[in-house]
Structures are given as C-alpha cells and as structure tokens.
C-alpha positions in Angstrom: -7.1 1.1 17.9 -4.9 0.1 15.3 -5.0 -3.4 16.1 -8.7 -3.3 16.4 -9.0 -1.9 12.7 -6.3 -4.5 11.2 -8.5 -7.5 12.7 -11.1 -5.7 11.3 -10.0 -5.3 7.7 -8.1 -8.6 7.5 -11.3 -10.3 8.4 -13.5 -9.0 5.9 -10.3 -8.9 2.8 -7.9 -11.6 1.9 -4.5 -10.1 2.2 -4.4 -10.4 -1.6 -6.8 -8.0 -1.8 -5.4 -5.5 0.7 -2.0 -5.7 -1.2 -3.6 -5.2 -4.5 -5.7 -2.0 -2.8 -2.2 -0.4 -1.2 -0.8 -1.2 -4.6 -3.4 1.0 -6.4 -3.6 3.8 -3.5 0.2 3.9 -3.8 0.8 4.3 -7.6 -1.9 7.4 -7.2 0.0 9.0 -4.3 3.3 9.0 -5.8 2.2 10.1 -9.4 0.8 13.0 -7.4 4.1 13.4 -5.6 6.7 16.0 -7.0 9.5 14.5 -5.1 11.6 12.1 -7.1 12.8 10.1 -3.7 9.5 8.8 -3.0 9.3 7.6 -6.6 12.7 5.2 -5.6 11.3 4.6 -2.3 8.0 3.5 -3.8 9.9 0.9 -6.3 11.4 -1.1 -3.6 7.9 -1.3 -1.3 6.3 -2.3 -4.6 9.3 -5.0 -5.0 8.7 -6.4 -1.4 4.9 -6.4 -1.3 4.7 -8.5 -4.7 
C-alpha cells in the first residue's frame, strides 16, 4: 500500500514540492509539540531535507 501511494504522489508532485509540503506540515507539528527533543530532532531532518 505504501508503495502504491508513493508512486502515486511522486507522479502527480515534483519532489520539490513534497519537500516543501513536509517542510510546512513539519514546522506546524512541532510548534504544536511541548517536547523540546523533537524541536532538536526537527532541526537536523530540516538540515538533511534542504
């Protein structure tokens, strides 16, 4: 199933795009987040994905 809805998405978005969405979803998630660890966490995926 997974595999089925990555073909999916990545032939409808550019990886750009997909990036830039996780990105976005991301940012909101951890501001939400009371726990300081995923706000260090969340610095180095943000690092790699850029």
């Amino acid at each position: 199933m997974n595999i089925v809805v990555s073909k999916l998405l990545t032939s409808l978005l550019s990886e750009k795009i997909l990036k830039a969405v996780l990105l976005k979803l991301g940012d909101y998630f951890i501001a939400k987040s009371d726990n300081k660890l995923d706000d260090e966490i969340w610095a180095e995926v943000k690092k790699a994905l850029k």
